[in-house]
mmCIF file as Biopython writes it, N, C-alpha, C and O atoms, coordinates in Angstrom:
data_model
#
loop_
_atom_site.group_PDB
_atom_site.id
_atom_site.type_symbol
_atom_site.label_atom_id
_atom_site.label_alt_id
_atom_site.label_comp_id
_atom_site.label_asym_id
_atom_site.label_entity_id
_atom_site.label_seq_id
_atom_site.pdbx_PDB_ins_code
_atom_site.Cartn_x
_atom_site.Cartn_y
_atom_site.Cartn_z
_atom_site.occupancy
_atom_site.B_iso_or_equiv
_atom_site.auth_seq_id
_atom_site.auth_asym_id
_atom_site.pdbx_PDB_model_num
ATOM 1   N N  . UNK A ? 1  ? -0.925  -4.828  -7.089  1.0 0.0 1  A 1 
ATOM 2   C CA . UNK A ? 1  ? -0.979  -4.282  -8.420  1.0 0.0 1  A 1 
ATOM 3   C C  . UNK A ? 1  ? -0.953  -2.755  -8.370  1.0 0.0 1  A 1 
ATOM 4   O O  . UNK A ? 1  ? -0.373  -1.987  -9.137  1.0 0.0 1  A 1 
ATOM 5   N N  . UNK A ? 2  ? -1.708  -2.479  -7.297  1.0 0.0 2  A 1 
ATOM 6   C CA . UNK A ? 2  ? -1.361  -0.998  -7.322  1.0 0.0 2  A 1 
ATOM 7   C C  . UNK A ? 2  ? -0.204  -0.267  -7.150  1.0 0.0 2  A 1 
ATOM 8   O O  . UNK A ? 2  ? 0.072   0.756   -7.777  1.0 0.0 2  A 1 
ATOM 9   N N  . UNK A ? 3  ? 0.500   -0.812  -6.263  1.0 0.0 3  A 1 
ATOM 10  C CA . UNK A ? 3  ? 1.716   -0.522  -5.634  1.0 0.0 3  A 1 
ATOM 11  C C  . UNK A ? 3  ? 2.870   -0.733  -7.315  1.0 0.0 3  A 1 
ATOM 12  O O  . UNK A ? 3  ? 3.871   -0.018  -7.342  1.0 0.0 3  A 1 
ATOM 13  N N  . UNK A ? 4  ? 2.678   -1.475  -8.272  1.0 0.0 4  A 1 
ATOM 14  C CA . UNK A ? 4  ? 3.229   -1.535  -9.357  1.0 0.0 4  A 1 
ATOM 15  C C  . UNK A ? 4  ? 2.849   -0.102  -9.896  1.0 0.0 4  A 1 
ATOM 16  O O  . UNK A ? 4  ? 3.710   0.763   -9.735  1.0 0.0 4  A 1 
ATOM 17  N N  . UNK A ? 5  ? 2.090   0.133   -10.296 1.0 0.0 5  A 1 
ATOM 18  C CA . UNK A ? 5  ? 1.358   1.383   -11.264 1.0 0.0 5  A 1 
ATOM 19  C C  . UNK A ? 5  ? 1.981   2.332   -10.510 1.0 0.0 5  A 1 
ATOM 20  O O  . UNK A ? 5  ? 2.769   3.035   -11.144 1.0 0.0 5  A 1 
ATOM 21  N N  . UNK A ? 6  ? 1.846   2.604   -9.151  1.0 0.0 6  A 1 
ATOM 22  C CA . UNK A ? 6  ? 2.325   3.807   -8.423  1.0 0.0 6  A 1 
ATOM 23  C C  . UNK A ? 6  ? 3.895   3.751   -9.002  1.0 0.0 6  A 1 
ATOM 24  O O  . UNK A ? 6  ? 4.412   4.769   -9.462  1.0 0.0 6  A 1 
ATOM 25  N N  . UNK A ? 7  ? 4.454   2.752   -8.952  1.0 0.0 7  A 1 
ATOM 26  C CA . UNK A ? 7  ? 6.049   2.752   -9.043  1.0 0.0 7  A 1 
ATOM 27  C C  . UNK A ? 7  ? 6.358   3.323   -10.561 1.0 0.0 7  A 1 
ATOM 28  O O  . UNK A ? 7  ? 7.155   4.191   -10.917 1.0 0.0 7  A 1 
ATOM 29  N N  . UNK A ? 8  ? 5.336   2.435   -11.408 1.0 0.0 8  A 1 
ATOM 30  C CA . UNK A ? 8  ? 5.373   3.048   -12.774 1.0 0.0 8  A 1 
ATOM 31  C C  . UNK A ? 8  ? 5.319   4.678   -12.955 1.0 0.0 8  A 1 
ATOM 32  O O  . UNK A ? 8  ? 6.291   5.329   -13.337 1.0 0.0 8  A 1 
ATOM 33  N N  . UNK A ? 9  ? 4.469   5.054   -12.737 1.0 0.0 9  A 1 
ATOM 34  C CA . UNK A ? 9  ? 3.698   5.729   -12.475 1.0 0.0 9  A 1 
ATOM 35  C C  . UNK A ? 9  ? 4.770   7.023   -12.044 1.0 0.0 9  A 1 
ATOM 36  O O  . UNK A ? 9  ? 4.859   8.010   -12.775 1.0 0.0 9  A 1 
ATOM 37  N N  . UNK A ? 10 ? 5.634   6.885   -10.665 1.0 0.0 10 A 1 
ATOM 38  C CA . UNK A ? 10 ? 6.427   7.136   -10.419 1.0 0.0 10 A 1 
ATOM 39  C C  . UNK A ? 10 ? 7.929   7.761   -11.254 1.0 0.0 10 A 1 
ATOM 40  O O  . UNK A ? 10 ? 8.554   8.820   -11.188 1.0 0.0 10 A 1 
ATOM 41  N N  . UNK A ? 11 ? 8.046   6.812   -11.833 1.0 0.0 11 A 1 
ATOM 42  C CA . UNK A ? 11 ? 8.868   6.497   -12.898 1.0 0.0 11 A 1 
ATOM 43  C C  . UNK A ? 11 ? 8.791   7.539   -14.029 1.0 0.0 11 A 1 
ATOM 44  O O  . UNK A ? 11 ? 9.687   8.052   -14.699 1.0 0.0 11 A 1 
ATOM 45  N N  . UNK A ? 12 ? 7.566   7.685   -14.041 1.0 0.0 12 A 1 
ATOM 46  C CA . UNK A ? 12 ? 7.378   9.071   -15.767 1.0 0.0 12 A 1 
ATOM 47  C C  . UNK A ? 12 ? 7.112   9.962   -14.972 1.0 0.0 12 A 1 
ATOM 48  O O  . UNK A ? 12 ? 6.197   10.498  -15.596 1.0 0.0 12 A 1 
ATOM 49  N N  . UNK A ? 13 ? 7.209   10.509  -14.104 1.0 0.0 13 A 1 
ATOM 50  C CA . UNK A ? 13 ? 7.283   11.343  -12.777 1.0 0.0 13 A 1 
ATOM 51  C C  . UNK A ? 13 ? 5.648   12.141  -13.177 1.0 0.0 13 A 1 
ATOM 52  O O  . UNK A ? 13 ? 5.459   13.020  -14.018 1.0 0.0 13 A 1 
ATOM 53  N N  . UNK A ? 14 ? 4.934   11.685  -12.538 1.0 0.0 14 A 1 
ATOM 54  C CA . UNK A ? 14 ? 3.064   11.693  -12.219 1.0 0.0 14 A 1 
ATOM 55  C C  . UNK A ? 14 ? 3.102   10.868  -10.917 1.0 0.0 14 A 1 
ATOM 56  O O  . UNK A ? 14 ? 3.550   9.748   -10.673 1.0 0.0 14 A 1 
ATOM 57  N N  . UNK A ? 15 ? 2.492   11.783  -10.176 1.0 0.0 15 A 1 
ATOM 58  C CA . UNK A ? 15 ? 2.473   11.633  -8.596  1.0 0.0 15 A 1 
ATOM 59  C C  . UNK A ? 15 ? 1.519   11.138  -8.205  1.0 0.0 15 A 1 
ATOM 60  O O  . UNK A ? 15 ? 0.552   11.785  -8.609  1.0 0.0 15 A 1 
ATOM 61  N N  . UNK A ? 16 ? 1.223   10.292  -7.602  1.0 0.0 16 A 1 
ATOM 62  C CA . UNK A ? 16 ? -0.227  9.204   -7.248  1.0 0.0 16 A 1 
ATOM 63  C C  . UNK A ? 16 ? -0.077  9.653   -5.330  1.0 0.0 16 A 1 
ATOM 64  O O  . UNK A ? 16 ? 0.785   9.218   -4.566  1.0 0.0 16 A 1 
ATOM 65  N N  . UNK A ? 17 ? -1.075  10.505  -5.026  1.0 0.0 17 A 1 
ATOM 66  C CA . UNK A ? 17 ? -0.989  10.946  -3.717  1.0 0.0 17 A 1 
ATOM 67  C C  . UNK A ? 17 ? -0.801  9.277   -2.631  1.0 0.0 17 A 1 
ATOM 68  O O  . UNK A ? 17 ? -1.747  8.521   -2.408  1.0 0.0 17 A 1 
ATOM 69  N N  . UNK A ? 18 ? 0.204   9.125   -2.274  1.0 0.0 18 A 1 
ATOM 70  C CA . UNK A ? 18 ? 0.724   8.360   -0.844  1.0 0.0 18 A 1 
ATOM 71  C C  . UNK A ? 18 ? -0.960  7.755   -0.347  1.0 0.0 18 A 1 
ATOM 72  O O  . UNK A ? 18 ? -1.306  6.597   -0.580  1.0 0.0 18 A 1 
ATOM 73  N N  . UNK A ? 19 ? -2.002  8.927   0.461   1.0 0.0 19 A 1 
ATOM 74  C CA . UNK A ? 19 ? -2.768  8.139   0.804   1.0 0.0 19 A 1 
ATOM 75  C C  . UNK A ? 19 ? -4.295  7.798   0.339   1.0 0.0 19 A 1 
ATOM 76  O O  . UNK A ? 19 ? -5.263  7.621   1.079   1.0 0.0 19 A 1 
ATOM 77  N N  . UNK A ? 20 ? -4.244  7.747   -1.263  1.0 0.0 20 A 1 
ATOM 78  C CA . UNK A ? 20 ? -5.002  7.258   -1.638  1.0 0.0 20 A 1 
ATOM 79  C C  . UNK A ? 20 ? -4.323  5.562   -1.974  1.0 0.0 20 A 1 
ATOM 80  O O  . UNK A ? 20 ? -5.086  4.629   -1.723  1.0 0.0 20 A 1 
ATOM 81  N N  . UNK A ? 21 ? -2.877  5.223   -2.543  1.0 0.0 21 A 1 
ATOM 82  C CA . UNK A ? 21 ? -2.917  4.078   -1.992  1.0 0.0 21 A 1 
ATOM 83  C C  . UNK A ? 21 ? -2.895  2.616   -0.978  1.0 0.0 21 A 1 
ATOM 84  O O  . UNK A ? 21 ? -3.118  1.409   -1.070  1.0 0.0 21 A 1 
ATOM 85  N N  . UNK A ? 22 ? -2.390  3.819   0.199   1.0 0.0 22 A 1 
ATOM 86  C CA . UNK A ? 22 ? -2.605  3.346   1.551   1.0 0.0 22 A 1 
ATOM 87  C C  . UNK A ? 22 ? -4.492  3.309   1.822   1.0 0.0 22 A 1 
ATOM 88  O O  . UNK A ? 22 ? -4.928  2.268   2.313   1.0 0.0 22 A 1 
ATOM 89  N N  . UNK A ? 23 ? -5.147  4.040   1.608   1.0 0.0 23 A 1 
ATOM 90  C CA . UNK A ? 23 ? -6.770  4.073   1.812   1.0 0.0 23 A 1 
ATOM 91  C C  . UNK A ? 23 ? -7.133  2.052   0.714   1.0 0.0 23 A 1 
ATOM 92  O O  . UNK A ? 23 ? -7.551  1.061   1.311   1.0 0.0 23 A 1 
ATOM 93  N N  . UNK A ? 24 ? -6.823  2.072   -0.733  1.0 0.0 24 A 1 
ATOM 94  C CA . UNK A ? 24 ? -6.425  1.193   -1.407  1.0 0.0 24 A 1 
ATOM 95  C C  . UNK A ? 24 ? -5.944  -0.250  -0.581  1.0 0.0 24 A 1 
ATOM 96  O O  . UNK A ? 24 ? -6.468  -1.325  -0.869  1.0 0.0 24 A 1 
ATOM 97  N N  . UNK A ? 25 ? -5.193  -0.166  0.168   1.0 0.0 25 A 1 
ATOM 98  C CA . UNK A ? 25 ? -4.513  -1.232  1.048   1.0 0.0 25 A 1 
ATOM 99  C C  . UNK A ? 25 ? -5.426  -1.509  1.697   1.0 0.0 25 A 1 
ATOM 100 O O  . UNK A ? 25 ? -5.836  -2.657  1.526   1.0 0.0 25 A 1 
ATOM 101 N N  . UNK A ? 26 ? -6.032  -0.806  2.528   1.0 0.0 26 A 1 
ATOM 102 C CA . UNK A ? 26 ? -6.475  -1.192  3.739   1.0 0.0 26 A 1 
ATOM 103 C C  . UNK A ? 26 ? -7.953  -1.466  3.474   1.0 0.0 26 A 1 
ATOM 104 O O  . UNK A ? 26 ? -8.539  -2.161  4.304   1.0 0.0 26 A 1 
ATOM 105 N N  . UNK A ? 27 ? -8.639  -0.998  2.401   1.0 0.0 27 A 1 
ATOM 106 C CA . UNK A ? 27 ? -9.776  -1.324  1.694   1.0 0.0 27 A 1 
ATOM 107 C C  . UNK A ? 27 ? -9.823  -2.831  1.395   1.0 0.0 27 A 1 
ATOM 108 O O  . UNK A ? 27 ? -10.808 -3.533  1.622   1.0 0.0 27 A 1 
ATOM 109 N N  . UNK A ? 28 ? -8.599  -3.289  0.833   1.0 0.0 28 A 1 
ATOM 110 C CA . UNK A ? 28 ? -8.787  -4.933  0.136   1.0 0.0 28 A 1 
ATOM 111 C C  . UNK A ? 28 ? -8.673  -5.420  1.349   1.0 0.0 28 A 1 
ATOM 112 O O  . UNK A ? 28 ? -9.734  -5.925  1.715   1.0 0.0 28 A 1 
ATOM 113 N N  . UNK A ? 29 ? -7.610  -5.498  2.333   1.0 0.0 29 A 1 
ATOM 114 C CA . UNK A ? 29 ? -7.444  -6.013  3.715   1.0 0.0 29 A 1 
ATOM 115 C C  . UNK A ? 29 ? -8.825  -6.022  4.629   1.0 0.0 29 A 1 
ATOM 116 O O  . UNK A ? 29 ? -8.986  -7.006  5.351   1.0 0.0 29 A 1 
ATOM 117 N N  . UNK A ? 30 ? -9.842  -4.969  4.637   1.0 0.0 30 A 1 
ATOM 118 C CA . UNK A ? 30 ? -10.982 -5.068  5.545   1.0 0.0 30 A 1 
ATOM 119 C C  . UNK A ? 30 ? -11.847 -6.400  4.388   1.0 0.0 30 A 1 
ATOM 120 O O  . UNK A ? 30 ? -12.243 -7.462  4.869   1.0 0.0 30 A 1 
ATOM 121 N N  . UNK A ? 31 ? -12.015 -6.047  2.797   1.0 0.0 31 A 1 
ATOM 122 C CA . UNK A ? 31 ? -12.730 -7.021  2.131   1.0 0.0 31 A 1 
ATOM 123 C C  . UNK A ? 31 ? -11.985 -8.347  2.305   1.0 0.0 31 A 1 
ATOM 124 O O  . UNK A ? 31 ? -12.793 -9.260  2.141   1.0 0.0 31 A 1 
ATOM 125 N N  . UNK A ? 32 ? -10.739 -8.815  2.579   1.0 0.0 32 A 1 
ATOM 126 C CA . UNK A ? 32 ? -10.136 -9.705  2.469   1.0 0.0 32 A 1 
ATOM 127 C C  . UNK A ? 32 ? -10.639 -10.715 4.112   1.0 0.0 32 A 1 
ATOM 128 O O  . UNK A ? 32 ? -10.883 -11.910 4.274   1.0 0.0 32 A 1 
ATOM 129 N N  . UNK A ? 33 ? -10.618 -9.572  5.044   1.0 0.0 33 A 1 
ATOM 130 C CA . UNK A ? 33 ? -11.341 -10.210 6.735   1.0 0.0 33 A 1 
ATOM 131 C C  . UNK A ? 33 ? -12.615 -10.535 5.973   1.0 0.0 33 A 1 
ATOM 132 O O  . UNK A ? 33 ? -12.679 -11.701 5.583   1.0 0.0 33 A 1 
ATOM 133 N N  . UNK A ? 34 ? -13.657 -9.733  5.677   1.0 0.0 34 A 1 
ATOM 134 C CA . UNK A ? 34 ? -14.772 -9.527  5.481   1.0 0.0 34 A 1 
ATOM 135 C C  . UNK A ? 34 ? -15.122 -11.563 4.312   1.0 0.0 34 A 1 
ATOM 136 O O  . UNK A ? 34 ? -15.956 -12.448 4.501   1.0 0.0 34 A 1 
ATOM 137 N N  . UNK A ? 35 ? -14.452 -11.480 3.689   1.0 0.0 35 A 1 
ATOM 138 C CA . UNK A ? 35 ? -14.770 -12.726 2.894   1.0 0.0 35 A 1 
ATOM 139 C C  . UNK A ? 35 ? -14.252 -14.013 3.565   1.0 0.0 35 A 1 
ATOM 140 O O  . UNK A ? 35 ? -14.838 -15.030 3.193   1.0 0.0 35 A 1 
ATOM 141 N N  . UNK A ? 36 ? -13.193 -14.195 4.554   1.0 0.0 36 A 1 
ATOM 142 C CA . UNK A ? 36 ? -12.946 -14.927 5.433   1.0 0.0 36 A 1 
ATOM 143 C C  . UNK A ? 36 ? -13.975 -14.816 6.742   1.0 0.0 36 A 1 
ATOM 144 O O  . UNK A ? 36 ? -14.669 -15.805 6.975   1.0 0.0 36 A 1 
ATOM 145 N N  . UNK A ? 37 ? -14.014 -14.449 7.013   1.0 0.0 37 A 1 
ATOM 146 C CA . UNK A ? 37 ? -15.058 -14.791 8.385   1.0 0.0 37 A 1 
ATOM 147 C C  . UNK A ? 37 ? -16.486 -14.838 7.539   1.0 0.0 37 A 1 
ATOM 148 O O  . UNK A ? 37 ? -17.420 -15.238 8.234   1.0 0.0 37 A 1 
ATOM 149 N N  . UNK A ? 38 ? -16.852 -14.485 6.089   1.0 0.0 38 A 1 
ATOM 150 C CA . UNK A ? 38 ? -18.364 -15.388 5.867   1.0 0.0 38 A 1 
ATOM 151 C C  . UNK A ? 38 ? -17.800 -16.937 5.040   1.0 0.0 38 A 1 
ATOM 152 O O  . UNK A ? 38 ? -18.663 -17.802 4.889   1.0 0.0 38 A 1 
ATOM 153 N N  . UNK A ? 39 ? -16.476 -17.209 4.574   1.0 0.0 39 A 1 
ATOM 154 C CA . UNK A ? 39 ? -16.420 -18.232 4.243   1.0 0.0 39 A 1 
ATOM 155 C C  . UNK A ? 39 ? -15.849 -19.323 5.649   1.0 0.0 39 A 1 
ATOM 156 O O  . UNK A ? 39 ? -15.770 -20.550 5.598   1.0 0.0 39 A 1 
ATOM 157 N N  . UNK A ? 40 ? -15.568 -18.587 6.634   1.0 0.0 40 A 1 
ATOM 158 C CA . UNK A ? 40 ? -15.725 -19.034 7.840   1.0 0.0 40 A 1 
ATOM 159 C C  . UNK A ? 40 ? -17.088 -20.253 8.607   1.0 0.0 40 A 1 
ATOM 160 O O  . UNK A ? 40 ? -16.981 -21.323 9.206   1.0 0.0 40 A 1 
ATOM 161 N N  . UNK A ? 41 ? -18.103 -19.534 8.258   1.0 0.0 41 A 1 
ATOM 162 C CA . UNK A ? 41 ? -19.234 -19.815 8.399   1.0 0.0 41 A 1 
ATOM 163 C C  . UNK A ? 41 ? -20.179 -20.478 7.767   1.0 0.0 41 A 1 
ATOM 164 O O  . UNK A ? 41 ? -21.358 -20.653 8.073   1.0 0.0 41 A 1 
ATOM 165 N N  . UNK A ? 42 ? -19.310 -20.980 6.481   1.0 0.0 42 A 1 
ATOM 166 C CA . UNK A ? 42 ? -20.300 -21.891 6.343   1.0 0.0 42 A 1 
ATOM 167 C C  . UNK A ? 42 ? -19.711 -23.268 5.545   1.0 0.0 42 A 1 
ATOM 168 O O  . UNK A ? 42 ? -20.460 -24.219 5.320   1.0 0.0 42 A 1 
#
């Protein structure tokens, strides 16, 4: 979803700095491990 808005976003030319949505990515990806290995467990 973010990666949409950036494109939008993009589009009316307003610049969404590169690595705040890469920081964004990799944030859901650590919560995304993080909720698999406790639904792992039980």
């Amino acid at each position: 979803m973010m990666i949409d808005v950036s494109l939008v976003a993009e589009g009316i030319q307003f610049e969404i700095p590169k690595w705040y949505i890469y920081f964004l990515m990799a944030f859901s990806f650590m919560v995304d491990v993080i909720q698999m290995k406790i639904d792992k467990h039980k």
